[in-house]
BAKENU-348678 format. One line per field, with one value per residue: residue in one letter; residue number from 1; x negated, y, z of N, C-alpha, C in turn. Coordinates in Angstrom, 1 decimal. Each point is the difference from the previous one (the first is absolute). Layout:
# residues N
residu	A	...
num	NUM	...
n_xx	X	...
n_yy	Y	...
n_zz	Z	...
ca_xx	X	...
ca_yy	Y	...
ca_zz	Z	...
c_xx	X	...
c_yy	Y	...
c_zz	Z	...
# end
This chain:
# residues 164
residu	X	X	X	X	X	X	X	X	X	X	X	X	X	X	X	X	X	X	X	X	X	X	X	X	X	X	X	X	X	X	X	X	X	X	X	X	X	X	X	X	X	X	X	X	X	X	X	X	X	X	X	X	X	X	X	X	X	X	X	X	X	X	X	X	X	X	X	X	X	X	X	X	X	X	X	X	X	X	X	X	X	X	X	X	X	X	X	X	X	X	X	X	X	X	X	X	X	X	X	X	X	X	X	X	X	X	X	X	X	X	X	X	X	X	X	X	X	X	X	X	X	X	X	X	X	X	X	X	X	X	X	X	X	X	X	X	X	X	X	X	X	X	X	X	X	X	X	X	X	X	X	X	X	X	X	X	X	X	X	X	X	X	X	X
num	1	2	3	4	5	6	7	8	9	10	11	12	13	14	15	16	17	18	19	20	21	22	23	24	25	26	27	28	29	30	31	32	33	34	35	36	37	38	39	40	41	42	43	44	45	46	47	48	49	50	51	52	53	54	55	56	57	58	59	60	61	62	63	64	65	66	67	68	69	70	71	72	73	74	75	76	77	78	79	80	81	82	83	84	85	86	87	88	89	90	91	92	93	94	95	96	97	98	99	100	101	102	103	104	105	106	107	108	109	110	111	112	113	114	115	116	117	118	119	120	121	122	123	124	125	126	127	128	129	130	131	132	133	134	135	136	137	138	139	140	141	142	143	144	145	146	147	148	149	150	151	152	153	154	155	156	157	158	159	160	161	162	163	164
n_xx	200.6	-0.4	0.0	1.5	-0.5	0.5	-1.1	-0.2	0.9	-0.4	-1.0	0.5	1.0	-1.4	-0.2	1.2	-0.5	-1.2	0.3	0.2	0.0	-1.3	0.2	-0.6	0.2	1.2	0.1	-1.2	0.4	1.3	-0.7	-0.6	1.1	0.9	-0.8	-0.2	1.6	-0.3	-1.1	0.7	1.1	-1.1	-0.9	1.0	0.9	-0.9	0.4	1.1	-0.2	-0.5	1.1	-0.2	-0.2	0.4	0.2	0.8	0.1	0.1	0.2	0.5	0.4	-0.3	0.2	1.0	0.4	0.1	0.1	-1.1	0.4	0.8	-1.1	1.0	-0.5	0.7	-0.9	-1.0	1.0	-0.2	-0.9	0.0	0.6	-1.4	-0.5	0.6	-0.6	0.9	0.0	-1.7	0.1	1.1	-0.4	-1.1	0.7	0.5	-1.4	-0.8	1.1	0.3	-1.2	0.0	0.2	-0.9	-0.1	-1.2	-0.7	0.1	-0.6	0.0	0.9	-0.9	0.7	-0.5	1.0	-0.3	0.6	0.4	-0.2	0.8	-0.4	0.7	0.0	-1.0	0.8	0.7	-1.3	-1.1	0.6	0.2	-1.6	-0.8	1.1	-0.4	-1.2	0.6	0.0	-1.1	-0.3	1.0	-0.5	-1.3	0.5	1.2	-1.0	-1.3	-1.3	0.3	1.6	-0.5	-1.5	0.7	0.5	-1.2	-0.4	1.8	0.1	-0.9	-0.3	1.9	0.1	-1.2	1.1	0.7	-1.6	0.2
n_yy	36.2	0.5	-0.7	0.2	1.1	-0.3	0.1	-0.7	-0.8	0.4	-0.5	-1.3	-0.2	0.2	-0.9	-0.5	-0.3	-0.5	0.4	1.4	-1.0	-0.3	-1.2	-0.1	0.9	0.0	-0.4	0.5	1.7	-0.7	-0.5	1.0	1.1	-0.8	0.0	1.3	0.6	-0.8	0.8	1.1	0.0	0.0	1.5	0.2	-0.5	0.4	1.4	-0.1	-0.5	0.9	0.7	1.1	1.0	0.3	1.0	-0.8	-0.2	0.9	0.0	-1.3	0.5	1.1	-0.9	-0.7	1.1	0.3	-1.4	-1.1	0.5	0.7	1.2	1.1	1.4	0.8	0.9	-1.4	-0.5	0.8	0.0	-0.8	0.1	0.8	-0.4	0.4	0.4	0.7	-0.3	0.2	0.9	0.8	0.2	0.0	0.6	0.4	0.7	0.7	0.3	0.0	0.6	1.1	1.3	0.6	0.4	0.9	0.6	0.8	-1.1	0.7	0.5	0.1	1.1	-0.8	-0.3	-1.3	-0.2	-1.1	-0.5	-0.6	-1.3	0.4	1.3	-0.9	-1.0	0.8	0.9	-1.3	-0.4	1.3	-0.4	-1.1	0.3	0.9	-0.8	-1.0	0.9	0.6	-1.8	-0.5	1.4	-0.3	-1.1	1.3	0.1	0.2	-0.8	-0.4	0.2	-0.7	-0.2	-0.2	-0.7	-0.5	-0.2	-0.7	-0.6	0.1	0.1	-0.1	-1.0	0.1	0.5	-0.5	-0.2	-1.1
n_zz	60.2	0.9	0.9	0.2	0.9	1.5	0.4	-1.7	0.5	1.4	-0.5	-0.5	1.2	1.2	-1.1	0.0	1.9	0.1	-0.8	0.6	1.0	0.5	0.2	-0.7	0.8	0.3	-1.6	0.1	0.7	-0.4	-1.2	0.5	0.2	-0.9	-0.5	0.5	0.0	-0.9	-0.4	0.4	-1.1	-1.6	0.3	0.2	-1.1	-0.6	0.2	-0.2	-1.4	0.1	0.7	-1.1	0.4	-1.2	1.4	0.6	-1.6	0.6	0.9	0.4	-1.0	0.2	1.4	-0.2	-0.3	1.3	0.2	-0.3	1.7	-1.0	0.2	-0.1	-0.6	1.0	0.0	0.2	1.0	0.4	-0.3	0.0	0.8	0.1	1.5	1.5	1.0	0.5	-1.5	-0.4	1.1	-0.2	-1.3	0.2	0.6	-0.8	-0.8	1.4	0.6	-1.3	0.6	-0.9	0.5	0.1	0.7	-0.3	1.3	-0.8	-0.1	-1.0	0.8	0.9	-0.9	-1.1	-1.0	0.3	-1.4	0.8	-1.1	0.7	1.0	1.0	0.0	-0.5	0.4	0.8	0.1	0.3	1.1	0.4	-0.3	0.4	1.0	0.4	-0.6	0.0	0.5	-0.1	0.5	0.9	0.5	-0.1	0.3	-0.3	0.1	-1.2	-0.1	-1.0	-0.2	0.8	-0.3	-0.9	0.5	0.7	-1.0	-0.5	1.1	-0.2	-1.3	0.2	1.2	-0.3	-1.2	1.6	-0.8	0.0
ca_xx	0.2	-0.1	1.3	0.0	0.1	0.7	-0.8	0.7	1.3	-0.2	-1.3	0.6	1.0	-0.6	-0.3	0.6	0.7	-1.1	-0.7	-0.9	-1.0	-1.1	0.5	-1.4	-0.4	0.9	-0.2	-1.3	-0.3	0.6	-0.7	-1.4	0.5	0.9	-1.4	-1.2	0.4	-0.6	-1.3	0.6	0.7	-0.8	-0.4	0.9	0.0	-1.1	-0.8	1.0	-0.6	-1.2	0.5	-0.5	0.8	-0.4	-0.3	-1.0	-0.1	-0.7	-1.0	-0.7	-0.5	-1.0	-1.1	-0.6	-0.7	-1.4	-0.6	-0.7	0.7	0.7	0.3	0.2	0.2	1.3	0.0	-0.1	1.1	1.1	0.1	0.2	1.3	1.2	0.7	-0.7	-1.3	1.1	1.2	-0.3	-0.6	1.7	0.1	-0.8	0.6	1.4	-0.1	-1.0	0.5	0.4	-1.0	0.0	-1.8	-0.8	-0.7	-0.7	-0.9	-0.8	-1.3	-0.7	0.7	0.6	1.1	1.1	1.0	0.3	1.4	-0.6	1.1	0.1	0.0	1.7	0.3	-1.0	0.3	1.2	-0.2	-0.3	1.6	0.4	-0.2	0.6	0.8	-0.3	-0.1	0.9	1.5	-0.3	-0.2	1.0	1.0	-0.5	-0.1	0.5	-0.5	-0.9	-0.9	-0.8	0.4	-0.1	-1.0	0.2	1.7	-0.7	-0.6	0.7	1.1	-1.4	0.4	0.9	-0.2	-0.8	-0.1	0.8	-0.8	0.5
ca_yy	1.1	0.0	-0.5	1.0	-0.1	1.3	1.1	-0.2	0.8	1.1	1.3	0.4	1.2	1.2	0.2	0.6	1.3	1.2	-0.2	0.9	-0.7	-1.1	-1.1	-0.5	0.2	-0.7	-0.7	-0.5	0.0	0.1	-1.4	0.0	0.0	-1.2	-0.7	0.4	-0.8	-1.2	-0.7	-0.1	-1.3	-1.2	-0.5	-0.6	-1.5	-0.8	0.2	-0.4	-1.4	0.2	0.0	1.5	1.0	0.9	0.3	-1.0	-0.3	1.5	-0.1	-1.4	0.2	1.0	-0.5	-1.2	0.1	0.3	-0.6	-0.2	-1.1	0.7	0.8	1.2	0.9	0.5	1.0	-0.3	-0.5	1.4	0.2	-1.3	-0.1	1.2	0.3	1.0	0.2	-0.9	-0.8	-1.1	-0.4	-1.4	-1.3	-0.4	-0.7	-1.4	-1.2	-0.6	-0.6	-0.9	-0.9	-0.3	0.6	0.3	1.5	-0.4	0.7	0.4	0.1	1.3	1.0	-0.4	0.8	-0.5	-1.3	-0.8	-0.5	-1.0	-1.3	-1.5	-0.6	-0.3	1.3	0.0	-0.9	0.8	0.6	-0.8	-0.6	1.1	0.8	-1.0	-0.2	1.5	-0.4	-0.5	1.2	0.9	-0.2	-0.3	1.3	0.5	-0.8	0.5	0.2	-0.9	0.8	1.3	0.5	0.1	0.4	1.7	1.1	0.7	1.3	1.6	-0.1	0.0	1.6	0.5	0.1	0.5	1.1	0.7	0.2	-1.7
ca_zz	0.9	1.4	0.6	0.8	2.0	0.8	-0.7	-0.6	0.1	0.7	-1.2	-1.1	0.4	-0.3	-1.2	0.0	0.2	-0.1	-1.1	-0.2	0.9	-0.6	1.8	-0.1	1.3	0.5	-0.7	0.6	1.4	0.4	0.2	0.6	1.3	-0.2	0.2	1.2	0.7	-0.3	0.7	1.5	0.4	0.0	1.0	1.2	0.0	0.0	1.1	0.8	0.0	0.7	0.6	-0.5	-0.4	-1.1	0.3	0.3	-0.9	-0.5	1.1	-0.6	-1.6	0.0	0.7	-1.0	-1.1	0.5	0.2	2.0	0.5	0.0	1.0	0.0	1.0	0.0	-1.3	-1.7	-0.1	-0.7	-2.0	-0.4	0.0	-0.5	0.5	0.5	1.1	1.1	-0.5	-0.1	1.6	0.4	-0.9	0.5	1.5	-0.6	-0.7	0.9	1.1	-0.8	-0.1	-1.6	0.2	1.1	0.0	0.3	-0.5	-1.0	0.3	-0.9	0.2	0.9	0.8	-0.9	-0.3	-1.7	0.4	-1.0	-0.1	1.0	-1.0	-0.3	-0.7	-0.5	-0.4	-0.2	-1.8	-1.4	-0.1	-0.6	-1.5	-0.5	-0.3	-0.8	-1.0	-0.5	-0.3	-0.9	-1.8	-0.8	-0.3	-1.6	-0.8	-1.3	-1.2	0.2	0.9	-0.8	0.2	1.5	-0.1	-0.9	1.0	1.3	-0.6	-0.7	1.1	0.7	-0.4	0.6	1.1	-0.2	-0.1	0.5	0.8	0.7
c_xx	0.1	1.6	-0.4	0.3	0.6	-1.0	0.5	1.1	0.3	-0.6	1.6	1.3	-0.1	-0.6	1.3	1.0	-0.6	-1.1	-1.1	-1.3	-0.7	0.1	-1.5	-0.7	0.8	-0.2	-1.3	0.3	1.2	0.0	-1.1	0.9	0.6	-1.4	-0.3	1.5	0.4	-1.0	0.0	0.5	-0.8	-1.0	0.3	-0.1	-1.5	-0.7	1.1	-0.5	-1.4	0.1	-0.7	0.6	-0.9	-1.6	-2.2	-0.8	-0.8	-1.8	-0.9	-0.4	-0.9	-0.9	-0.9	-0.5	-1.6	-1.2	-0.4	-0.9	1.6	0.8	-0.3	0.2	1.5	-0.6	0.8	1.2	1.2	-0.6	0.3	1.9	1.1	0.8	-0.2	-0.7	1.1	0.9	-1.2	-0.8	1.2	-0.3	-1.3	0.2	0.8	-0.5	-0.8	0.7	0.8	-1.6	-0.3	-1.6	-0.3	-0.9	-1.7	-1.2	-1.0	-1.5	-0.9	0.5	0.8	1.2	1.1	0.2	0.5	1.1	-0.6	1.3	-0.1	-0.2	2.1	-0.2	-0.7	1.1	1.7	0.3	-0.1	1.4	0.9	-0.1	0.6	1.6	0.9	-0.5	0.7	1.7	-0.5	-0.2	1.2	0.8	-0.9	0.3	0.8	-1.5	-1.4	-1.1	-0.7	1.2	0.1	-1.1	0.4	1.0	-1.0	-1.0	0.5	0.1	-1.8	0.0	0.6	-1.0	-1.3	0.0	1.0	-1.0	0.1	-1.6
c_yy	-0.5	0.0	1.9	0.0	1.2	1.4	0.7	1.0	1.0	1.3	0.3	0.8	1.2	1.1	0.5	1.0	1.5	-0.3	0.7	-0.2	-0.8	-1.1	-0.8	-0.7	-1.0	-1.6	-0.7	-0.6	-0.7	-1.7	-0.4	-0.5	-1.1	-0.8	-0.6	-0.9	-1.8	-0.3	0.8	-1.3	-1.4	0.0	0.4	-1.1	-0.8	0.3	-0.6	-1.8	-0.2	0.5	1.5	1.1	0.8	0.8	-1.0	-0.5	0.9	-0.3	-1.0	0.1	0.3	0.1	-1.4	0.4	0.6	-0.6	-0.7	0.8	0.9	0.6	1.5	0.8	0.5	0.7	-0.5	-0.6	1.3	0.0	-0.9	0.3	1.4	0.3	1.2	-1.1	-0.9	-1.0	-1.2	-0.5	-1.2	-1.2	-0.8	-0.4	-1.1	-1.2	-1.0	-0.6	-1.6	-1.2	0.5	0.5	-0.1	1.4	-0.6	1.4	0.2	-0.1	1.2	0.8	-0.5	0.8	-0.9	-1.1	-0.8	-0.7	-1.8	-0.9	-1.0	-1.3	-0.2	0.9	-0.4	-1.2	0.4	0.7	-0.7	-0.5	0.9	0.6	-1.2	-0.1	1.0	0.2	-1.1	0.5	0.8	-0.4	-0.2	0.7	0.2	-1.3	-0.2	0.8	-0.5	0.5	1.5	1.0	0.9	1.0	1.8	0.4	0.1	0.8	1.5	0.4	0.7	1.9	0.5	0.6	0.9	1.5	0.7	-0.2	-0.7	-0.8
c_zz	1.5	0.8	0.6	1.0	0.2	-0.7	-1.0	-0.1	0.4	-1.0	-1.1	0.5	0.1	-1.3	-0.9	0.3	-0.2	-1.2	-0.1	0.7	-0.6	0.9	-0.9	1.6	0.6	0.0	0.7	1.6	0.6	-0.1	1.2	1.6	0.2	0.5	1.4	0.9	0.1	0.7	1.7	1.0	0.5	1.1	1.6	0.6	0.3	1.9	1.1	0.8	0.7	1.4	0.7	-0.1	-0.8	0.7	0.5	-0.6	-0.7	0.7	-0.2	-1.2	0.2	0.6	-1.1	-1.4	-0.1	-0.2	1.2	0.1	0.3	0.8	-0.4	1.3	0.1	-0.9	-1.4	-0.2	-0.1	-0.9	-1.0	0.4	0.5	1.2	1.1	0.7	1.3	-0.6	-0.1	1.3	0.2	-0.8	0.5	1.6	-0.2	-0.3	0.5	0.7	-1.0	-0.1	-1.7	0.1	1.4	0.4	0.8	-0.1	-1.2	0.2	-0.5	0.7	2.0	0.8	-1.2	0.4	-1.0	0.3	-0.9	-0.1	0.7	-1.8	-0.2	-1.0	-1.5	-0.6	-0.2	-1.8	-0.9	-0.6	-0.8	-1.1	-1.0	-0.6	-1.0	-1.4	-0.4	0.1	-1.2	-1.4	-0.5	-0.3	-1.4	-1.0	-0.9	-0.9	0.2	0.6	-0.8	0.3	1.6	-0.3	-0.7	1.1	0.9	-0.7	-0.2	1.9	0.7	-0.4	0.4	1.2	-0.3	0.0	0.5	2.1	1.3	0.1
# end
């Protein structure tokens, strides 16, 4: 049998105090949250070392995952991070004046504007993800890779069908 955790415990008090209840839910979501604040923590830490704010980290991604010569539009950068229209005009001033991107006329579109990665910003992220994946493995490295592979599967549905 399985060592038992805070979880655990909590599902089984409530189980007795309220029997009449199903904590099935609890039991899941309440591991997922214990979760999500671990890999918070972890990558903090990672972007801290990189010397990042969560935020930043958002931006450079997304620019790098672009590809070369990795450069997005503001458009395509609110979608990619979910943010408004003035919160990512600020993040992009921040992050220019840090030397991370750079802004540059939109050749296709001469009233537009591309946001591009500096080679720092370009070398700021690799550092980051980097670090970032070695916090994340070691937060998975209580179970194996196949087991990883079915929890992002069951964890890929979830999110799926709450239209994510």
């Amino acid at each position: 049998m399985a060592p038992e955790d805070e979880v655990d415990r909590i599902v089984a008090a409530w189980g007795r105090e309220r029997p009449d209840l199903d904590f099935a839910p609890l039991d899941v979501l309440s591991r997922v949250d214990r979760l999500a604040r671990h890999l918070d923590r972890a990558r903090r830490q990672a972007f801290d070392a990189a010397g990042m704010e969560p935020w930043e980290f958002d931006v450079l991604s997304a620019l790098r995952r672009a590809g070369g010569p990795y450069e997005l539009s503001p458009k395509a950068l609110l979608q990619q991070t979910l943010v408004t229209s003035g919160t990512m005009t600020n993040r992009v001033d921040r992050l220019a004046a840090r030397g991370l991107v750079a802004r540059r006329t939109d050749p296709r579109d001469g009233r537009g504007i591309l946001v591009s990665l500096t080679a720092a910003g370009r070398a700021a992220v690799d550092a980051a993800i980097a670090d970032l994946l070695r916090a994340e493995r070691s937060i998975l490295s209580g179970v194996t890779a196949n087991e990883q592979s079915q929890l992002a599967g069951l964890l890929r549905r979830l999110i799926l069908g709450l239209g994510d």
